[in-house]
N, C-alpha and C positions, 0 to 999 in steps of 0.2 A: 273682908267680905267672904261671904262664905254659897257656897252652893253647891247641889248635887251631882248637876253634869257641864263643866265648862267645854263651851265651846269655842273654836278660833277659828274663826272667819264668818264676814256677814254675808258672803253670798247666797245663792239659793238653796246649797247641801246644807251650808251652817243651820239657815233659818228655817228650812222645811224640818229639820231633826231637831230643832226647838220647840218648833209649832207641837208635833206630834209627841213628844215628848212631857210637855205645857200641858195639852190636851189631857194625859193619861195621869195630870197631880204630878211630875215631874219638877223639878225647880234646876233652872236653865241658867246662865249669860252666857253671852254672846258679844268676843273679842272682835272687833272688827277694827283693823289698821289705818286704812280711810273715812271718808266723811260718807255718808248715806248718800249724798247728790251722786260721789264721787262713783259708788259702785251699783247705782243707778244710769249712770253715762255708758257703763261699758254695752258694745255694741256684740250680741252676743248669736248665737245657732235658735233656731226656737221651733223646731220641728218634734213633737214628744210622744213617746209611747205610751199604748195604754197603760202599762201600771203606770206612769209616773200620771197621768192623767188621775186614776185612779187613788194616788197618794196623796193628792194635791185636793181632791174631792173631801177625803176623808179627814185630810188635816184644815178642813172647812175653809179652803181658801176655793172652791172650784164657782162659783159665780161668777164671775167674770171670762171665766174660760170656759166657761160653757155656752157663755152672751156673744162673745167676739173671739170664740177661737174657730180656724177653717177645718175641716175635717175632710181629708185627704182618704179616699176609699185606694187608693192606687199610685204608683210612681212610674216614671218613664224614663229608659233606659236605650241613649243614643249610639251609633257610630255612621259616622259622616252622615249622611240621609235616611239611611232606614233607625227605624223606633221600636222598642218592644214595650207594650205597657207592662206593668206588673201590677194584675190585679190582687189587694190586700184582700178582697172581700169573700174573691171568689177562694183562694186559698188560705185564707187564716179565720172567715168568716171578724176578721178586726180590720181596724184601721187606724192611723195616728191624726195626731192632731196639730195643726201651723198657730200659735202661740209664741211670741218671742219671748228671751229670758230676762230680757228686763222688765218685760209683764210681770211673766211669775215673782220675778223677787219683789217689784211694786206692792204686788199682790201679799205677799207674804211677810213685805214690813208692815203694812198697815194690818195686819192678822197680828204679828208682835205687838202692837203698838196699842191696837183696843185693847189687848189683854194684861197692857201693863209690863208686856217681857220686857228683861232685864237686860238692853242691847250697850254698851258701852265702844263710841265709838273714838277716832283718834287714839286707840289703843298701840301705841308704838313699841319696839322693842319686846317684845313677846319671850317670858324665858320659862320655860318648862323646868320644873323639880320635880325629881324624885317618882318618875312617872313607874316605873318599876316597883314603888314599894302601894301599903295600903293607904298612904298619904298622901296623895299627888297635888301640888298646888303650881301655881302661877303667877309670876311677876309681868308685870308690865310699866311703860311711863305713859302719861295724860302731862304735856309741857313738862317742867321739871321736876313732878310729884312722881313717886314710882309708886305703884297699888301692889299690893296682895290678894292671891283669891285662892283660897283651898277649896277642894270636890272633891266627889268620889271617882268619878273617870274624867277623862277628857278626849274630848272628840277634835280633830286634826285634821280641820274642812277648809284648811287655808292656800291651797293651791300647790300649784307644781314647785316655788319660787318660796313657802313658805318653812315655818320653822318647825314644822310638827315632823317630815320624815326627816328630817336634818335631823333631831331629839333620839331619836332611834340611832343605835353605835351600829358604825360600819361593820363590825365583826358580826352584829344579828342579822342585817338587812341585804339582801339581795335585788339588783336592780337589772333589767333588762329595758335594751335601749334600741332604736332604728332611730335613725334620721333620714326622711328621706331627701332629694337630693333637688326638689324645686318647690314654692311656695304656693298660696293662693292672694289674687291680687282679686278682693272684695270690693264692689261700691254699692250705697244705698241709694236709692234713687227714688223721685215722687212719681214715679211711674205707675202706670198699671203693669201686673206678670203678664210676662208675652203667652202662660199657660195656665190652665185651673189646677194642674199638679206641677208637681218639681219635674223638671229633666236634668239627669245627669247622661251627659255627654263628651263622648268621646273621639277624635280626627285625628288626622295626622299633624293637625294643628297645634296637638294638644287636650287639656279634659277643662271643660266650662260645666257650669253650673246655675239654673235657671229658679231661682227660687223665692220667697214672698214674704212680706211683713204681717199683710193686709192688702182690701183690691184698692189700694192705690199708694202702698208701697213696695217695692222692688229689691232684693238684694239678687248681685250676680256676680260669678265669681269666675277665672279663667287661670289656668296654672301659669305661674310665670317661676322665672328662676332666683336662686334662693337670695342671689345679691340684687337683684332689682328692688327699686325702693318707687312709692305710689306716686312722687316728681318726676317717674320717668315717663308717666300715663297720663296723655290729658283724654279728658270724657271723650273724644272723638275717636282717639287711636284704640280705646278701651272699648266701646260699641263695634268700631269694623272687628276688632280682633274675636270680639265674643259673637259675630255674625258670620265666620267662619269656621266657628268652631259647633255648631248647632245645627240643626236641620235646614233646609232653606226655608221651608214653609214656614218655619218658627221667626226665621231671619228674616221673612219678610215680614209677620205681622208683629214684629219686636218694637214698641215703642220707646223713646230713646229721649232721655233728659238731661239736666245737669247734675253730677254726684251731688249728694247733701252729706257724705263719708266715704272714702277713699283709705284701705290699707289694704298691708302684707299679711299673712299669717305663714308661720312656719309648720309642715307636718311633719309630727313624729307617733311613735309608737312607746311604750315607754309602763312600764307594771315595777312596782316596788311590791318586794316578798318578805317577812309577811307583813300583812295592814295593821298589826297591833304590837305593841310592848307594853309589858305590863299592864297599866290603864289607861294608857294612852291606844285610841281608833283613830287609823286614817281613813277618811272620804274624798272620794272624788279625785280629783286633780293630784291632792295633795298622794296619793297612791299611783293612780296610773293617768296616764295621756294616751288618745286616742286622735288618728289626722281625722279632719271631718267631713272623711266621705262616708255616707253612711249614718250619720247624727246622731252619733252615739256618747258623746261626750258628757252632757248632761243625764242622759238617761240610765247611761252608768252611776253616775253616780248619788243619783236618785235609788240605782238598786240597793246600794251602799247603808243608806240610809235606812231604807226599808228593812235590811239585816240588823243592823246595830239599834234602831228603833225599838223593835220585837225583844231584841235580848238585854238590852236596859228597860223596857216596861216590864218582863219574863222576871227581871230580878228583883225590881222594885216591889213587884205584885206576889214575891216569894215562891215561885214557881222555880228557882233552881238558879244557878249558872250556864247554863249546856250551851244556850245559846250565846253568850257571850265569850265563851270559851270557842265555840266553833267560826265565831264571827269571821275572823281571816279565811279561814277554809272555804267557807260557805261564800264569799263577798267575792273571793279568787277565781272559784268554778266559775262562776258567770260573766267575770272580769275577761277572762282567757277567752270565752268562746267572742266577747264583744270584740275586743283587740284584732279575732282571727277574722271576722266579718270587716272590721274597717280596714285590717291589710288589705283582701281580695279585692273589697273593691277597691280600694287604692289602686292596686297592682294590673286590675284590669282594665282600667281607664283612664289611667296617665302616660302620658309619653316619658319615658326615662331615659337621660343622657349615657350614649354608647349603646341603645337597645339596635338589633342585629333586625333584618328583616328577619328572621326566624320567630324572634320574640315579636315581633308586629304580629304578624303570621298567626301566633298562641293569643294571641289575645284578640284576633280576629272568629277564630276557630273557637273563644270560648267565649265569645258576643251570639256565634251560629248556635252554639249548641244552647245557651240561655235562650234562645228566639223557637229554636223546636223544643224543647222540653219542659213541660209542665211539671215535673215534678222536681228540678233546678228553681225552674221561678218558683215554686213555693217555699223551698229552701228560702230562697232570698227573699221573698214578703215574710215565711216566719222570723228572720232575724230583723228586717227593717221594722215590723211594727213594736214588736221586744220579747225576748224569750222570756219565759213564765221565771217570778220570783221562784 
């Protein structure tokens, strides 16, 4: 089998840089290691910025997200009782949009799927050749058959966990890495949101997070530590804990049900340098990790895509290399600045093990100085709703 741009991995970054890719006369497949159900299950962030709103429009998947997505003009930003809003509208004149990401890929198989793309699933054992020279092809097993598939490039949309930065030699790749040192213990709930926007919040309790599917699904989330496992929390213990840790006002009109999903998520930080070898492009996950304060993890690499997009249609369409040549450089500047927004907020609204009343102290003093300052809060609406491609 042969084609122009293989891709590895079915997620959102694989299948949105298929779509748009399809769209521009491109010839695509798309490796994906699970079954379709399987990376439809995954319970994902679904908070999006305008451009990827706006990528998602133009790779004609935006109907549905335009029908049933919430549109969030604003975010609210807690410590113990007092609130500071953060209007998107007034200072970015934008605003994001509450879309979960098993929409968008829903959304985006069945955009593959009218069109006939070429999605190959159960794709196990995934081995990159020769990605360094003009020939780059791909092995794979389907049960005990192993396939072939040569292309011209290949795009390495397969996660943090997958084989595309693996492929890249340690001697070219540089990796930078945090770990932070407590988790996020998530539940989804048939709830109504106890708010019409997100509140991320911050106590001595700890950092919760108040956030939504839809007006009558719920996700919420409360830091815990990194060896805690979701057996240790029943729905009860998980409601009082996330109702100290939130405004009371909130805490009172908080309605409270049985989880229908309960987990851990680990945060780290985490950019691999640089995103390409030879013809081989990293997206998304498979480059960098983001923790997910701040919902940047999708949207990154939605930017991703957006680059690599332009400079494979740029080539196809004979307009040059530049842009596939600049691809890492160009994917990295925006990378860095996303990374340095989901530390801050990390770092300014979680409790961390050994922090001094001193450090209480700074991260009280820079909750005051976010609360008088407008031109801080605009900083932070221009980074939450997405800095410009």
């Amino acid at each position: 089998m042969r084609t122009q741009v293989a891709i590895i991995g079915g997620g959102p970054s694989g299948l949105l840089l298929s779509q748009l890719l399809h769209r521009a006369g491109i010839d695509t497949v798309v490796l994906e290691r699970k079954t379709k159900d399987y990376v439809l299950s995954r319970i994902r962030a679904g908070v999006l910025e305008t451009g990827m709103v706006a990528q998602l429009r133009a790779a004609g998947v935006g109907a549905r997200l335009d029908r049933d997505g919430i549109v969030h003009d604003g975010t609210v930003i807690s410590y113990e009782d007092s609130e500071i809003r953060i209007d998107f509208t007034r200072h970015t004149d934008s605003h994001v949009t509450v879309y979960g990401q098993t929409e968008v890929t829903r959304d985006l198989y069945a955009a593959r799927e009218a069109m006939d793309g070429r999605l190959v699933f159960n794709a196990d054992g995934v081995t990159i050749h020769d990605a360094d020279s003009d020939a780059p092809w791909l092995t794979y097993m389907q049960g005990d058959t192993e396939h072939r598939l040569d292309c011209d490039y290949i795009a390495g949309c397969d996660g943090f966990h997958g084989v595309s930065r693996q492929t890249i030699p340690q001697t070219v790749r540089n990796e930078y890495e945090k770990v932070y040192p407590f988790g996020w213990l998530g539940i989804l709930s048939e709830t109504p949101p106890v708010h019409d926007e997100l509140i991320y919040a911050s106590s001595d309790a700890g950092f919760a997070l108040c956030s939504m599917r839809n007006a009558n699904l719920s996700r919420y989330y409360i830091q815990c530590g990194m060896d805690d496992h979701p057996d240790n929390w029943s729905d009860d213990a998980f409601w009082e804990a996330l109702k100290r840790r939130i405004p009371d006002a909130h805490a009172q009109a908080l309605i409270t049900g049985p989880s229908i999903e309960k987990s851990i998520a680990p945060l780290r930080s985490f950019v691999c340098e640089p995103m390409c070898w030879g013809r081989l492009f990293l997206c998304g996950d498979a480059a960098h990790i983001v923790p997910p304060t701040g919902a940047k993890g999708l949207n990154t690499a939605a930017s991703d895509v957006h680059y690599l997009s332009q400079a494979l249609i740029g080539h196809y369409a004979g307009n040059g290399d530049e842009g596939i040549a600049q691809y890492s450089q160009t994917a990295l500047a925006r990378v860095w600045k996303a990374e340095r927004f989901s530390w801050w907020m990390t770092s300014l609204l979680h409790q961390f093990p050994g922090q001094t009343t001193f450090d209480m102290r700074m991260q009280q003093a820079e909750v005051a100085f976010l609360s008088d300052n407008a031109h801080a809060q605009a900083v932070l609406a221009q980074n939450y709703v997405g800095l410009p491609y």
